[in-house]
Structure formats: structure tokens, C-alpha cells
SEKEMI-913419 format. One line per 2 residues: number of its first residue (from 1); their letters; for each residue x, y negated, z of N, C-alpha, C, CB. Coordinates in Angstrom, 3 decimals, always signed. Glycine has a CB too. Layout:
// residues N
NUM> a> X:Y:Z:X:Y:Z:X:Y:Z:X:Y:Z; ...
***
This chain:
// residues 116
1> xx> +7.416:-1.953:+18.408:+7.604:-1.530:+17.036:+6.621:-2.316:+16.162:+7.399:+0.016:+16.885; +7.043:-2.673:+14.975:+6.476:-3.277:+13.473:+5.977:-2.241:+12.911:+7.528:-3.930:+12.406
3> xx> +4.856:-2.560:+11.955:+4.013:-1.905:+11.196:+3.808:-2.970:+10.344:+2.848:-1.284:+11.827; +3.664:-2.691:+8.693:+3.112:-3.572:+7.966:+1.746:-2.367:+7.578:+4.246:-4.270:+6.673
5> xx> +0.791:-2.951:+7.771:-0.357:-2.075:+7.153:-0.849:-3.064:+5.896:-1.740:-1.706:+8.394; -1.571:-2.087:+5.335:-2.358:-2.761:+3.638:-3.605:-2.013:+3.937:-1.508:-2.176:+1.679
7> xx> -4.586:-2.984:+3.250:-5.211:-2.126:+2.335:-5.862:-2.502:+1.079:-6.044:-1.546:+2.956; -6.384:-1.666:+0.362:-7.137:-1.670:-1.002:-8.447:-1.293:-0.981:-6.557:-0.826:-1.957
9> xx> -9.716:-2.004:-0.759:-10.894:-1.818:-0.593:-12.121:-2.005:-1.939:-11.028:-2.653:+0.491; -12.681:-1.307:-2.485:-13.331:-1.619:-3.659:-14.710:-2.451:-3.102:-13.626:-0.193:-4.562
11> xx> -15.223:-2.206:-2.349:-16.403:-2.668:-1.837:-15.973:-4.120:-1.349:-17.004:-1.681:-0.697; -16.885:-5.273:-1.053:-16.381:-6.552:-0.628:-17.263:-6.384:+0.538:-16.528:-7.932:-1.626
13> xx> -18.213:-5.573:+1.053:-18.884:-5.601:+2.576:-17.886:-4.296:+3.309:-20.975:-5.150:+2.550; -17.830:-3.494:+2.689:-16.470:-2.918:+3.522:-15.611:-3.507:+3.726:-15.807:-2.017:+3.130
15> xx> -14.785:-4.258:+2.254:-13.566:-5.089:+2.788:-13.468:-6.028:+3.934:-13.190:-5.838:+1.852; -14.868:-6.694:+4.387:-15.243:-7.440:+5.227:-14.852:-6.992:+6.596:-16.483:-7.616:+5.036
17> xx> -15.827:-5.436:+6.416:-15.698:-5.030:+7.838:-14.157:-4.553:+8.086:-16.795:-3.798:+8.184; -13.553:-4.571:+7.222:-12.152:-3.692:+7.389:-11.142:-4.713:+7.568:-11.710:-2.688:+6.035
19> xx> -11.178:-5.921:+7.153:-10.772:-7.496:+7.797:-10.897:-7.358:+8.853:-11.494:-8.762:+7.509; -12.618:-7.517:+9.719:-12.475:-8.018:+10.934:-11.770:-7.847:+12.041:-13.220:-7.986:+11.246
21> xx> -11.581:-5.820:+11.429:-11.167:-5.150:+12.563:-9.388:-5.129:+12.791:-11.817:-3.661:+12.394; -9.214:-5.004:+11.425:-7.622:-5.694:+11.105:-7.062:-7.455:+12.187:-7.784:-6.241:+8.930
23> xx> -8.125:-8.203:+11.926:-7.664:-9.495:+12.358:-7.700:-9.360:+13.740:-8.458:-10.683:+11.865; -8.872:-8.732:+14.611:-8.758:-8.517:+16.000:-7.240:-7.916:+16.810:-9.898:-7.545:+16.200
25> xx> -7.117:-6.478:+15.740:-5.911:-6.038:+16.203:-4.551:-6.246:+15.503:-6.084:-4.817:+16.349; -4.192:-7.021:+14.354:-2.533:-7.515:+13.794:-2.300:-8.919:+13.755:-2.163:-7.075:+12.206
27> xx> -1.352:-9.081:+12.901:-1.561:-10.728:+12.491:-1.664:-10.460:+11.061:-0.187:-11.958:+12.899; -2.409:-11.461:+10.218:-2.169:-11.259:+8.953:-0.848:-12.157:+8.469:-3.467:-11.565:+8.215
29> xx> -0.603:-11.799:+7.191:+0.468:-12.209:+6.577:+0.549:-12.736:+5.002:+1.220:-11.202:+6.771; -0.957:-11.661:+4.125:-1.172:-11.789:+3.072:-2.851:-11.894:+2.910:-0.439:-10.793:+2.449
31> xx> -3.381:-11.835:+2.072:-5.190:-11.454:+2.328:-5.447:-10.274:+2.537:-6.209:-11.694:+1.173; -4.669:-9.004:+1.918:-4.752:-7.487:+2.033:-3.461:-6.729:+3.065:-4.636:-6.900:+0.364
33> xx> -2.445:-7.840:+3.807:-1.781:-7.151:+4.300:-1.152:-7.739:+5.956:-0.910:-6.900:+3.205; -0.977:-6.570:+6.292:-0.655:-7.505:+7.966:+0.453:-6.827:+8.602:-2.080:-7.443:+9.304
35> xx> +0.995:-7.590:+9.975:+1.770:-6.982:+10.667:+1.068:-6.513:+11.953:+2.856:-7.755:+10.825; +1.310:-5.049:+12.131:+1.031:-4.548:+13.357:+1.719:-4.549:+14.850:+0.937:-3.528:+13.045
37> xx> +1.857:-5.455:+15.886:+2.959:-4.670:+16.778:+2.520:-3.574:+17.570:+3.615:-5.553:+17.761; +3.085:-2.440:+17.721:+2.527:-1.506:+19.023:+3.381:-0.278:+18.555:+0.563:-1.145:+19.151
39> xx> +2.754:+0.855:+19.577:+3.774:+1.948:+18.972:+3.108:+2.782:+18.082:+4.440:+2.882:+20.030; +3.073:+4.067:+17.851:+3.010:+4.725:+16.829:+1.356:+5.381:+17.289:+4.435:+5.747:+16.610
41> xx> +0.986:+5.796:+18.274:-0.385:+5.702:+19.056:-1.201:+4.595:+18.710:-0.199:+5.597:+20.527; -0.748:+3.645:+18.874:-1.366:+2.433:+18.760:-2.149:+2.019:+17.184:-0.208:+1.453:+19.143
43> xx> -0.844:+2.442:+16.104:-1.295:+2.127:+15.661:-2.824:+3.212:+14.739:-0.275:+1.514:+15.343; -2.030:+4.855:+15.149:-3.028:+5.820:+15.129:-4.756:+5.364:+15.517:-2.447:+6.860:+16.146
45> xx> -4.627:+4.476:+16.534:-5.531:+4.429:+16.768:-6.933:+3.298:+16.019:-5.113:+4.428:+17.863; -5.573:+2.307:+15.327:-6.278:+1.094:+14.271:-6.428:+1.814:+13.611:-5.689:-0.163:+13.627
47> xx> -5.860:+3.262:+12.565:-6.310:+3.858:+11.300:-7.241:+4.272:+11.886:-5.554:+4.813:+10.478; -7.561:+5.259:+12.613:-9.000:+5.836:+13.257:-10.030:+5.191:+13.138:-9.057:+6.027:+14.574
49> xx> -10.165:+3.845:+13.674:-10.934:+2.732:+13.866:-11.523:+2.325:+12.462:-10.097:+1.625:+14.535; -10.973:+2.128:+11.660:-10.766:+1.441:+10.639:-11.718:+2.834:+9.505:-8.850:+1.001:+10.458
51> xx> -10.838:+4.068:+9.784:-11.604:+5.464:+9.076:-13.097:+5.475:+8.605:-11.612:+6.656:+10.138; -13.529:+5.133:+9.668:-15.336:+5.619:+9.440:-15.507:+4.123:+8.423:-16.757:+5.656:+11.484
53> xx> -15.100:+3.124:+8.261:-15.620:+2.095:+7.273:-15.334:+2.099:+6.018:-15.316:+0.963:+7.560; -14.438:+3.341:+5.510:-13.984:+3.491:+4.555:-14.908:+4.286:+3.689:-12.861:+3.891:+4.772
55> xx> -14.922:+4.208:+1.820:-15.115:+5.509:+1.495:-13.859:+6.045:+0.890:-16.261:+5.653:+0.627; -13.583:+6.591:+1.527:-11.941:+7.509:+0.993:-11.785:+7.805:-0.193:-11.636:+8.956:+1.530
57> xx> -12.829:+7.985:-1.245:-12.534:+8.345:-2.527:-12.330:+7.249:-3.213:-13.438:+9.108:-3.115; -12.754:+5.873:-2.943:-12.431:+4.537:-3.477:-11.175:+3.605:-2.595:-13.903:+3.725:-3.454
59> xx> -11.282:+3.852:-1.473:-10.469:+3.002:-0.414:-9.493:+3.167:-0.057:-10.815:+2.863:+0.555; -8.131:+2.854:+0.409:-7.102:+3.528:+1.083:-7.012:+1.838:+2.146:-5.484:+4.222:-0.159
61> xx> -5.786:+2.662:+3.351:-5.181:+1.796:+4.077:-3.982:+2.669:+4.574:-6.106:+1.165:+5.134; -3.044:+1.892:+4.376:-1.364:+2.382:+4.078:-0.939:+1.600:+5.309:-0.425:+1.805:+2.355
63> xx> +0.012:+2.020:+6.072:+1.132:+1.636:+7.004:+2.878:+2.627:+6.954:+0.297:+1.863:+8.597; +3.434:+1.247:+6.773:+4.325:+1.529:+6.732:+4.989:+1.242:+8.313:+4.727:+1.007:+5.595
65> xx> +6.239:+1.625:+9.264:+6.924:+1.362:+9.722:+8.336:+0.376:+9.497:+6.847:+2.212:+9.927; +7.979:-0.812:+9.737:+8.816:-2.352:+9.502:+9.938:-2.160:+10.103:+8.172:-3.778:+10.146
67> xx> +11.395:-2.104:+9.784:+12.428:-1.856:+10.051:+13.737:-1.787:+9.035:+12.148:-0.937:+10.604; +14.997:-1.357:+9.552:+15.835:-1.382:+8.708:+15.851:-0.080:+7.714:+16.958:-1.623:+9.402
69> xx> +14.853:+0.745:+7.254:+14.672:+1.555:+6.282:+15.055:+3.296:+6.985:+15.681:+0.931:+4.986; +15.517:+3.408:+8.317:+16.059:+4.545:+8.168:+14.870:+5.839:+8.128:+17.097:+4.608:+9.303
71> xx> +14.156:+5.409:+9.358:+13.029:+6.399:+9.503:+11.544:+6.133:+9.360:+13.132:+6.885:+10.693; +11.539:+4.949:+8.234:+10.486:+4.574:+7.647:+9.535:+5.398:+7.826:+10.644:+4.351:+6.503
73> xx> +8.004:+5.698:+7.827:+7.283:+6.266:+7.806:+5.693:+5.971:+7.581:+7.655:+6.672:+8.565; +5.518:+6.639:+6.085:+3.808:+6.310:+5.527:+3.236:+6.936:+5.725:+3.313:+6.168:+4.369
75> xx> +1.884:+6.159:+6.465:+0.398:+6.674:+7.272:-0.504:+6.492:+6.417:-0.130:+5.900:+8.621; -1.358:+6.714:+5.976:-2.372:+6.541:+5.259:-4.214:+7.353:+5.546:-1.642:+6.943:+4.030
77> xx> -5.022:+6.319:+5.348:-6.066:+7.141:+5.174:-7.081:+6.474:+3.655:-6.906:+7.147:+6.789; -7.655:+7.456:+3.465:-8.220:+6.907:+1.900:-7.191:+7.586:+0.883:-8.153:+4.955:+1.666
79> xx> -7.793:+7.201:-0.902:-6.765:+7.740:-1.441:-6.254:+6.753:-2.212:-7.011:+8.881:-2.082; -4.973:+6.462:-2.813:-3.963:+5.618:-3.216:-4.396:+5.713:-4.632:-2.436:+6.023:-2.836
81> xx> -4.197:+4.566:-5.219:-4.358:+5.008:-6.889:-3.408:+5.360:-7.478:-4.772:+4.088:-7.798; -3.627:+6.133:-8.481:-2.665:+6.726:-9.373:-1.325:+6.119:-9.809:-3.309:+6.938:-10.448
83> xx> -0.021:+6.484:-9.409:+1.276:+5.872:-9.159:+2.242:+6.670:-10.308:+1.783:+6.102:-7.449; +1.378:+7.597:-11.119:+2.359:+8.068:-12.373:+1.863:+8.193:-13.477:+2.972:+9.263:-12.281
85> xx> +1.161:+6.417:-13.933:+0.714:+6.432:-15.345:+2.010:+5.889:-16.211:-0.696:+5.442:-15.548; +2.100:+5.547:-17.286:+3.249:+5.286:-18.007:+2.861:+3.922:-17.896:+3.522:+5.965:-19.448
87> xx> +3.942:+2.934:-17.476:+3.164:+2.015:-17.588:+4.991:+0.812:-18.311:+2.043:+1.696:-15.737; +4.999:-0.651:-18.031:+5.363:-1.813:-18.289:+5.336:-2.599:-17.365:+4.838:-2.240:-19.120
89> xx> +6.876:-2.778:-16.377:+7.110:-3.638:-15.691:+8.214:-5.387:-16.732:+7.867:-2.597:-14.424; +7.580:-6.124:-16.612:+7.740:-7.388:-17.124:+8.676:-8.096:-16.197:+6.431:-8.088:-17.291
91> xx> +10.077:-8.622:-16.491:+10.789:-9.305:-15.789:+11.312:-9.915:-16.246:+11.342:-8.959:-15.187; +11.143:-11.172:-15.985:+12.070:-12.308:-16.489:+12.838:-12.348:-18.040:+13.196:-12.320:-15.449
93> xx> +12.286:-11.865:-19.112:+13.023:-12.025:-20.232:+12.997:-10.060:-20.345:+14.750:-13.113:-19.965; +12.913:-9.329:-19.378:+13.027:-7.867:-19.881:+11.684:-7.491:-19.910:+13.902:-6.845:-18.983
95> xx> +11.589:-6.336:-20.378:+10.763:-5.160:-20.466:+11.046:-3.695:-19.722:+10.726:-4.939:-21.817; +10.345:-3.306:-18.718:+11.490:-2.020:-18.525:+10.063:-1.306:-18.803:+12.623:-1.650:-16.718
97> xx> +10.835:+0.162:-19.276:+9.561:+0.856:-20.333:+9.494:+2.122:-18.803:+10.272:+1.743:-22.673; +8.288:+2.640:-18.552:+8.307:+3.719:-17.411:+8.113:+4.637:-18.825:+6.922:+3.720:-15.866
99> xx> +8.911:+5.579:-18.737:+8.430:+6.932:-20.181:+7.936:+8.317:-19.303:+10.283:+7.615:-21.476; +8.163:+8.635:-17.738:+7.128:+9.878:-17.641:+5.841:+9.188:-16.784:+7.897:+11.402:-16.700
101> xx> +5.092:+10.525:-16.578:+4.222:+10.445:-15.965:+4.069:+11.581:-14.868:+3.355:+10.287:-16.792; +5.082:+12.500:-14.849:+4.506:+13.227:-13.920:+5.682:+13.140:-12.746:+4.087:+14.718:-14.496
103> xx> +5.093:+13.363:-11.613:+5.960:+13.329:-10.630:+7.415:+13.559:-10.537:+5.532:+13.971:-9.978; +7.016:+15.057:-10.896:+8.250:+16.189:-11.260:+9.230:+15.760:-12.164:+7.735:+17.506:-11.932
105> xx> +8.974:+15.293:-12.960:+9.921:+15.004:-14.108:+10.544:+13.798:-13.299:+9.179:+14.629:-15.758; +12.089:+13.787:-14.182:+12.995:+12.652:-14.034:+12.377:+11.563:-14.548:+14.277:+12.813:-14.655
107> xx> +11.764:+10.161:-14.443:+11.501:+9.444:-15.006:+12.528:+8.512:-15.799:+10.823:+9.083:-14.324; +12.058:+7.711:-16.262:+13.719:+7.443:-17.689:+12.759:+5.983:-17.638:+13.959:+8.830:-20.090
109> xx> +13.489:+5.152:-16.881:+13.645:+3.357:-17.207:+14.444:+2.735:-17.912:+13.922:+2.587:-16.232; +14.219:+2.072:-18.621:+14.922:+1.432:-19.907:+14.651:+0.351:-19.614:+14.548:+1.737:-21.338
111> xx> +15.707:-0.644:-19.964:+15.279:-2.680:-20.282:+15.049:-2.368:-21.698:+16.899:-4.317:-20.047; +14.492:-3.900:-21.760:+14.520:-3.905:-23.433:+14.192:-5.402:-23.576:+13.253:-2.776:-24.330
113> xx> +15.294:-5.735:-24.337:+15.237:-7.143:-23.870:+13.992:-7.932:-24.675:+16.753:-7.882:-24.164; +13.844:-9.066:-24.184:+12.174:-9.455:-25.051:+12.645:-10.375:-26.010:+10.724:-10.349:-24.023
115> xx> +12.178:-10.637:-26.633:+12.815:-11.354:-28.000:+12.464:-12.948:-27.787:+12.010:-10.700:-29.631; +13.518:-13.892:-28.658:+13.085:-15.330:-27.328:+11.583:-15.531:-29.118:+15.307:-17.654:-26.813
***
């Protein structure tokens, strides 16, 4: 089994140590992201590893399960940054506007085209 793990490290001597231990056990792919092979133990056991170098209130490390989407599944330790501010995705000539912020609510995406 595939794993893509990430992470997001604020510290650059943590990020260090949280590299090394990453490069021993995946392959990398990006500077913050890699592929894992092993099974689902396995990879339990790189988040573990990886745990004590973290500070969880600044740090996360995310794994996903690499596959055709059915039984995907996100692992995480640390905490993720905030994923429901209002924000402005920029594409190619659009604008798409995010208008909520809270989970719960339906969020409402709009284009809007950019003016040449």
C-alpha cells in the first residue's frame, strides 16, 4: 500500500529532524511531501516516530492513503491550519470568491471573471 504523507513544520531545526526521519523511511517527491510504501501499521508507526519532534500546536503531519479514492483515509498528528477562512482562489483569468466560513454552512463559490 501507498501513502502520500506531508508535512507543515514552523520550526526549521524540527523541520530538519522531521526530514531525516521521513527520508530514512519514504521516498520524497516534493520538499514537504513523500511517498510511503507499507501497510497501515507501518505507517502508524512513522507518525509515532515522527510525534515526539513535533510541537502540535504549530506542526502537523498528514497522510493520506494513495489510491483510486474509494477508502481514502486521513491520519494526522499536529494541528492543520485553519481551512474555513473566506478566502480567493485565482485561476487563469477567474476569480472564484469562497463567501462562508464556517464548516456547517453551505459554502457558495462563484467565478468572476477578471477583467483583461
Amino acid at each position: 500500500m501507498k501513502y502520500v504523507v506531508a508535512y507543515d513544520i514552523a520550526n526549521p531545526k524540527r523541520l530538519r529532524r522531521v526530514a531525516r526521519v521521513m527520508e530514512r523511511r519514504a521516498t520524497r517527491c516534493q520538499k514537504s511531501v513523500f511517498i510511503f510504501r507499507g501497510d497501515q501499521a507501518g505507517l502508524q508507526e512513522l507518525l509515532d516516530e515522527i510525534a515526539p519532534l513535533l510541537k502540535p500546536e504549530e506542526d502537523i503531519v498528514q497522510a493520506w492513503k494513495a489510491g483510486n479514492g474509494k477508502d481514502a483515509a486521513e491520519l494526522s498528528r499536529g494541528t492543520p491550519n485553519n481551512i474555513y477562512p473566506a478566502s480567493i482562489v485565482i485561476e487563469s483569468r477567474k476569480h472564484w470568491s469562497i463567501k462562508s466560513r464556517k464548516p456547517q454552512d453551505q459554502t457558495e463559490v462563484s467565478p468572476e471573471e477578471e477583467e483583461p
